[in-house]
C-alpha positions in Angstrom: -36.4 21.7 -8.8 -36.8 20.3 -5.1 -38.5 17.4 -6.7 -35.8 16.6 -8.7 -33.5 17.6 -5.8 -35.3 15.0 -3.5 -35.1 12.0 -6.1 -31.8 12.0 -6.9 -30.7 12.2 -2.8 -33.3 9.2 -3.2 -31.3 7.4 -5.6 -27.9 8.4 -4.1 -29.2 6.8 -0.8 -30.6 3.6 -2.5 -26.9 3.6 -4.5 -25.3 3.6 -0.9 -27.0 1.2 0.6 -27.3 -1.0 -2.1 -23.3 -1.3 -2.4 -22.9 -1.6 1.8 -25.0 -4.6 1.4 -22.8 -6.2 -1.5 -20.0 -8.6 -0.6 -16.9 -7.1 0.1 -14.4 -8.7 -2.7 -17.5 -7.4 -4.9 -17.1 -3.6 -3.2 -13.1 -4.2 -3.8 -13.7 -5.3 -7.6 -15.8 -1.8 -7.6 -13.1 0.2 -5.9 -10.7 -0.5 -8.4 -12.6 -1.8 -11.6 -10.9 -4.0 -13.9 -7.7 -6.2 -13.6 -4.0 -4.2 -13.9 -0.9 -5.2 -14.7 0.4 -3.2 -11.5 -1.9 -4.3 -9.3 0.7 -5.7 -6.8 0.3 -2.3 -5.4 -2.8 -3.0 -4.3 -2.7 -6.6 -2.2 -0.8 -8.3 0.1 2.4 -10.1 -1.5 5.3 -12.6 -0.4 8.6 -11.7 -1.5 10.5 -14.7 -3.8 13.9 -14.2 -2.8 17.3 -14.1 -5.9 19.8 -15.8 -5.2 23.2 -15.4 -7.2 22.3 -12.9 -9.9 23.0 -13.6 -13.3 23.0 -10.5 -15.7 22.1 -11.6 -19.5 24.7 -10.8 -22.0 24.2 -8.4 -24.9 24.1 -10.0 -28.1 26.7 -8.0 -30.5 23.5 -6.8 -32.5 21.3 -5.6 -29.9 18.9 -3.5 -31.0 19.9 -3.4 -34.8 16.5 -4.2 -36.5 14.0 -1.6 -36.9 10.2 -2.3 -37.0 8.4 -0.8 -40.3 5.9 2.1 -39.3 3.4 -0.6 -40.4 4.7 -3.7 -38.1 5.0 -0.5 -35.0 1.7 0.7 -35.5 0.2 -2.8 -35.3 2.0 -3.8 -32.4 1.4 -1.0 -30.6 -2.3 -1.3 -31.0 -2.4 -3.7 -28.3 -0.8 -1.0 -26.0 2.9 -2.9 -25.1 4.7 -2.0 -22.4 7.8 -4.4 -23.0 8.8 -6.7 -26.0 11.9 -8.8 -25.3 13.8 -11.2 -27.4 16.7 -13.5 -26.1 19.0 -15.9 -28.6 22.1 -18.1 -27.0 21.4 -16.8 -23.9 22.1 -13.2 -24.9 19.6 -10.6 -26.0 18.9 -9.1 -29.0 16.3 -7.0 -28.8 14.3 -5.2 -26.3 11.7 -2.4 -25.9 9.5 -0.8 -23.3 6.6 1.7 -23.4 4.5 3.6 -21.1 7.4 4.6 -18.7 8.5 0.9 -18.4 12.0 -0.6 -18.5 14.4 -3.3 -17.9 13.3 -3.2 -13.8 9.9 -2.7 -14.2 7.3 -5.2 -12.2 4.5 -6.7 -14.1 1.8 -9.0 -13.2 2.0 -12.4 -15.4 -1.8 -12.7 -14.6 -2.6 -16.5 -16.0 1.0 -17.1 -17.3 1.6 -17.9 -13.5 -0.1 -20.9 -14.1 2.5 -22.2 -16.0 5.4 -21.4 -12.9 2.8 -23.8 -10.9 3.0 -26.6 -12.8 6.7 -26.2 -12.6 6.7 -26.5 -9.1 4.1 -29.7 -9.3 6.7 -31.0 -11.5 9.6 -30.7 -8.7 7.5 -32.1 -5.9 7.5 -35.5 -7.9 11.1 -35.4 -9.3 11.5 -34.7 -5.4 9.2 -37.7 -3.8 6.9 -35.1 -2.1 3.6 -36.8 -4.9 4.1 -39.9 -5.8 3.2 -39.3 -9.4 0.6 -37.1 -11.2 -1.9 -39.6 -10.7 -2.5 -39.5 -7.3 -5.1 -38.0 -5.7 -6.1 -34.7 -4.8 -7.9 -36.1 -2.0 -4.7 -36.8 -0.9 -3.5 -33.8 -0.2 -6.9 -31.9 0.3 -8.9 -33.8 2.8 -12.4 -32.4 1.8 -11.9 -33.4 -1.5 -12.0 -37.0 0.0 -16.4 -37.1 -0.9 -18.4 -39.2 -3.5 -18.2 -36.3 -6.0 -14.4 -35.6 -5.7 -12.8 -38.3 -4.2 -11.2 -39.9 -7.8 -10.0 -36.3 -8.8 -6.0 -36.7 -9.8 -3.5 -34.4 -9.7 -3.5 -35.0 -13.8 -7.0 -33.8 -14.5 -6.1 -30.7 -12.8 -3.1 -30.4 -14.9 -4.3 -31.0 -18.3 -8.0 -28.2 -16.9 -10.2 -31.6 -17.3 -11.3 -31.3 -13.7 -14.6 -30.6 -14.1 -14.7 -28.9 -11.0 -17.5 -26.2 -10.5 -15.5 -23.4 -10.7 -17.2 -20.3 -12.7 -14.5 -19.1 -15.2 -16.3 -15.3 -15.7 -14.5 -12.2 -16.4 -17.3 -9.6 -16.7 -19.3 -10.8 -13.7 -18.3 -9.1 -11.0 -20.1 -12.3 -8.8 -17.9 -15.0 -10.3 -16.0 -17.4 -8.4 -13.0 -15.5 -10.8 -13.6 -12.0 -9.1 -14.0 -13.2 -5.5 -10.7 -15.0 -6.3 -9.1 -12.3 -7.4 -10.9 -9.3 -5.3 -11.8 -11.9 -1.9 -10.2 -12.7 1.5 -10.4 -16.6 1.7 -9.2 -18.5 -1.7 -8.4 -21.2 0.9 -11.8 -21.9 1.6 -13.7 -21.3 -2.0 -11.3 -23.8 -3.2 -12.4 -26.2 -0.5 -16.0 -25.9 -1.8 -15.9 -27.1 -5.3 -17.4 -30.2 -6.6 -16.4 -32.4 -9.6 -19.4 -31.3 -11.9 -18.6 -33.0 -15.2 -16.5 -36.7 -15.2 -12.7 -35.9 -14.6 -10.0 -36.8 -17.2 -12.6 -36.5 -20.5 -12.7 -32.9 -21.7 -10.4 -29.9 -21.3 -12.2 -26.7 -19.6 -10.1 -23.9 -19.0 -10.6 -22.8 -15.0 -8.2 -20.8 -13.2 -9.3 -22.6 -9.5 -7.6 -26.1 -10.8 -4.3 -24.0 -10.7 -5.5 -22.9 -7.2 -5.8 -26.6 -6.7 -2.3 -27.6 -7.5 -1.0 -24.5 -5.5 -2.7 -26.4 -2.4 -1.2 -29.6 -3.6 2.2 -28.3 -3.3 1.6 -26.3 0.2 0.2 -29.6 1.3 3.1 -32.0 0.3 5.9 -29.5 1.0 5.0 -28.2 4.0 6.4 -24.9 2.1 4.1 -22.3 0.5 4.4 -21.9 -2.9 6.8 -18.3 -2.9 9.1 -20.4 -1.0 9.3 -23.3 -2.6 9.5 -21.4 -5.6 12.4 -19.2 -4.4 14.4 -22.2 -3.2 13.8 -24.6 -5.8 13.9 -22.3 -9.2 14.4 -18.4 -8.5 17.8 -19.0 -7.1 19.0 -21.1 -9.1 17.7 -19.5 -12.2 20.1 -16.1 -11.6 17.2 -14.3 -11.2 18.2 -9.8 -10.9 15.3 -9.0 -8.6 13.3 -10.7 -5.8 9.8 -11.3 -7.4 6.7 -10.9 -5.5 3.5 -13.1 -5.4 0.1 -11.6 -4.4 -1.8 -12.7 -1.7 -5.5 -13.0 -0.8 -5.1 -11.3 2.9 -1.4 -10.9 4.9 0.4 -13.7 5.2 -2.2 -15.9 3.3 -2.7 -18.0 0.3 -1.1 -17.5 -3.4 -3.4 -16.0 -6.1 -1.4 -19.3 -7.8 -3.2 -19.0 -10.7 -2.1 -15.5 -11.7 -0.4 -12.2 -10.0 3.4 -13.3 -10.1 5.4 -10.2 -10.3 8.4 -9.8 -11.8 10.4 -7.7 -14.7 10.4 -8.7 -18.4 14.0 -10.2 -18.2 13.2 -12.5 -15.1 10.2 -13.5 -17.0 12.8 -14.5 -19.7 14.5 -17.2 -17.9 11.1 -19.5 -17.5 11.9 -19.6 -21.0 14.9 -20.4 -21.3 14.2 -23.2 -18.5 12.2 -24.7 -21.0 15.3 -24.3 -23.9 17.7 -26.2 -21.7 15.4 -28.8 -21.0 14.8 -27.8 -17.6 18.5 -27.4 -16.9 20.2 -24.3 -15.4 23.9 -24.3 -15.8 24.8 -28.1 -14.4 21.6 -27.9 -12.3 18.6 -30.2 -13.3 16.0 -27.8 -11.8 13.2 -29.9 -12.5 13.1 -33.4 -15.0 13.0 -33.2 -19.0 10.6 -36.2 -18.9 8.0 -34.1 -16.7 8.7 -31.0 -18.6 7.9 -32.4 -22.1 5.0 -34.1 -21.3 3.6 -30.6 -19.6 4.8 -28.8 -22.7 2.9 -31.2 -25.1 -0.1 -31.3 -25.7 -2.6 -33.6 -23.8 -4.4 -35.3 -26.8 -5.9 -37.8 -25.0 -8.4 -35.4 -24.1 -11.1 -33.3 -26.0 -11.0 -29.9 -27.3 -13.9 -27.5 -26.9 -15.1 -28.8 -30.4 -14.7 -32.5 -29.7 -11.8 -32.9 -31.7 -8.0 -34.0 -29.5 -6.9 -31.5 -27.8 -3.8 -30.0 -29.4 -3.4 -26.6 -28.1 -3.1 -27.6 -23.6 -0.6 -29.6 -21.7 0.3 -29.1 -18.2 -1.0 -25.5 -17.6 1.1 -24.2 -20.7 -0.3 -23.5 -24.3 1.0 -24.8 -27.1 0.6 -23.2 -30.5 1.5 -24.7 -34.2 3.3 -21.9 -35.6 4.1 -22.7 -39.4 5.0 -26.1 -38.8 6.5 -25.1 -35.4 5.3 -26.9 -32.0 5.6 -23.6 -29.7 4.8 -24.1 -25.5 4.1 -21.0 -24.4 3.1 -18.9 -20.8 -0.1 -16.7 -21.6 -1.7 -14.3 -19.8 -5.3 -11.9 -20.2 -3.6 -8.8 -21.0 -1.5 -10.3 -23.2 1.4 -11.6 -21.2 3.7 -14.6 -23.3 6.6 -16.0 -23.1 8.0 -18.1 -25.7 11.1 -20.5 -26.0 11.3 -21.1 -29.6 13.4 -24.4 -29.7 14.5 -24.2 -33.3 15.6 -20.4 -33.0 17.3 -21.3 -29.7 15.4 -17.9 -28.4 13.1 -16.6 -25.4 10.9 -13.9 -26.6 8.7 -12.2 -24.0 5.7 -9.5 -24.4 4.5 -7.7 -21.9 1.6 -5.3 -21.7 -2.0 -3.6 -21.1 -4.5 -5.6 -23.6 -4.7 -8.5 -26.2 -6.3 -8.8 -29.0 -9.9 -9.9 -28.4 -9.9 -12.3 -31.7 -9.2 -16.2 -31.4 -7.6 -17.9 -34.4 -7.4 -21.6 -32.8 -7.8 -20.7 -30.0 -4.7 -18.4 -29.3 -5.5 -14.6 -29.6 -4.5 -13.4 -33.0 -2.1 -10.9 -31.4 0.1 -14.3 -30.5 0.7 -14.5 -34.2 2.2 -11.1 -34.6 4.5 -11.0 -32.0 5.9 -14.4 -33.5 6.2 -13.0 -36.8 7.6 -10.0 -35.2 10.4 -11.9 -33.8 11.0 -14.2 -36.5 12.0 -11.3 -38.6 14.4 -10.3 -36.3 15.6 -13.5 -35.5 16.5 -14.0 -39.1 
């Protein structure tokens, strides 16, 4: 028994150690295991400030259709915690799970990326980058080296960078985890190296949104929360102040996810995108800029070779029975979808996704379209 006793102190000791002498965004990525949609709670964040709210209107059948105990079951399989659907700027359905509601704060995780190319977008329309084909040498002086020095702002876009940026979720050594869990995005984004030729092949890597987030610091002279508070959240009649988290106090942007805000602010990045990038009379950013990003960048290649149909400028775009749908997606199954033909926004928010790809949107994408095009009928 004091054998036994003494190996396992042994092991406990080795345990110890062995974690004091890991890196500390790989202790934090211990502490608190994997990725949450609350876990604003847990870093630093920089408040985006409202403006003038704008409350949405109630469409005169809210809440009328009822899911089948079939359609329910399924999509609450994928453990939802709001499902949202506007048409002509009023909503028509809504429902939340797990103690959620209409005020609830949830991270968009990689649907943020989507919110930076927005602001990308405005920096041109507003002569702070010249065009998307400048440089990011430009506006990140270490980038100016043999290996990055022809990098454009579009190859970043359009996730044909080529950058070394290790896009691993299970490691918990990745240049992903240290994003997410470290201190210093600043400087890992500084150290990356065009690996692969630029502008060829899409490769989906969440540092080239970190990228354009420096980009816009760098040409603004504004950090992203701000510029995104003054240039869309106000104007936009957001209800609550949003939060984005940081990598320490008062430091960078995780850009390229951990945007927090309710299900019905989520919304109106939407309907941005249904009024052509219009708000009321307010052009918040250009239509030309807007389609482009919301099309697909088929100058490149897909993972199998073929044109890529499925990326623009940091948003997805799914063919959904005949219809071309742009849409913000996140790893736990955040989406947000503007449906041009249905004039509607719907929004899903929630804990998981469905692990299955059918071209190369999770299947669970498909059900809450079918979902809302029964109600939408």
């Amino acid at each position: 028994m004091k054998k036994l006793l003494r190996v396992l102190v042994i092991i406990m000791l080795a345990v110890i150690v062995g974690y004091l002498f890991l890196p500390p965004y790989v202790q934090t990525a211990i502490q608190h295991g994997e990725p949450d949609i609350d876990d604003y709670k847990i870093f630093y964040n920089r408040t985006i400030t409202k403006g003038n709210s704008q409350v949405w209107e109630m469409n005169t059948d809210y809440n009328s259709y009822k899911f089948s105990d079939e359609d329910r079951a399924e999509v609450e399989s994928y453990n939802p915690v709001a499902y949202l659907i506007i048409q002509d700027g009023k909503i028509l359905y809504e429902e939340y799970w797990d103690d959620y509601n209409s005020d609830s704060y949830s991270n968009s995780f990689s649907a943020g990326k989507s919110i930076v190319s927005l602001l990308i977008g405005i920096a041109v329309d507003e002569g702070y980058i010249k065009s998307i084909d400048q440089k990011v040498k430009d506006f990140i002086p270490e980038y100016d080296s043999p290996e990055n020095k022809d990098l454009s702002i579009r190859d970043v876009l359009t996730m044909s960078s080529g950058l070394s940026w290790d896009e691993a979720y299970s490691s918990p050594f990745s240049m992903t985890t240290e994003a997410y869990y470290g201190t210093d995005l600043t400087g890992l984004i500084k150290s990356l190296k065009v690996v692969k030729e630029s502008g060829k092949e899409f490769e989906y890597l969440s540092g080239n949104t970190e990228v354009l987030a420096m980009i816009v610091q760098a040409a603004t002279g504004q950090n992203i929360s701000d510029y995104t508070s003054e240039k869309i959240w106000q104007k936009i009649g957001a209800e609550h102040d949003a939060l984005w988290s940081l990598d320490n106090e008062n430091g960078m942007e995780k850009a390229y996810c951990c945007f927090n805000t309710n299900v019905r602010d989520f919304a109106r990045f939407g309907q941005l995108v249904l009024n052509q990038g219009k708000w009321d009379s307010t052009q918040i950013i250009s239509w030309d800029y807007l389609q482009e990003a919301t099309s697909p960048a088929s100058y490149l290649k897909g993972k199998e070779g073929n044109a890529l149909d499925y990326y623009g400028f940091q948003y997805w775009i799914i063919d959904y029975k005949g219809l071309q749908i742009p849409y913000m997606r996140g790893i736990l199954g955040q989406y947000i979808f503007p449906i041009k033909e249905k004039n509607a926004v719907v929004v899903r928010l929630g804990h998981h996704r469905s692990k299955e790809y059918i071209n190369h949107h999770p299947k669970d994408v498909y059900l809450y379209l079918d979902m809302a095009m029964k109600i939408l009928e």
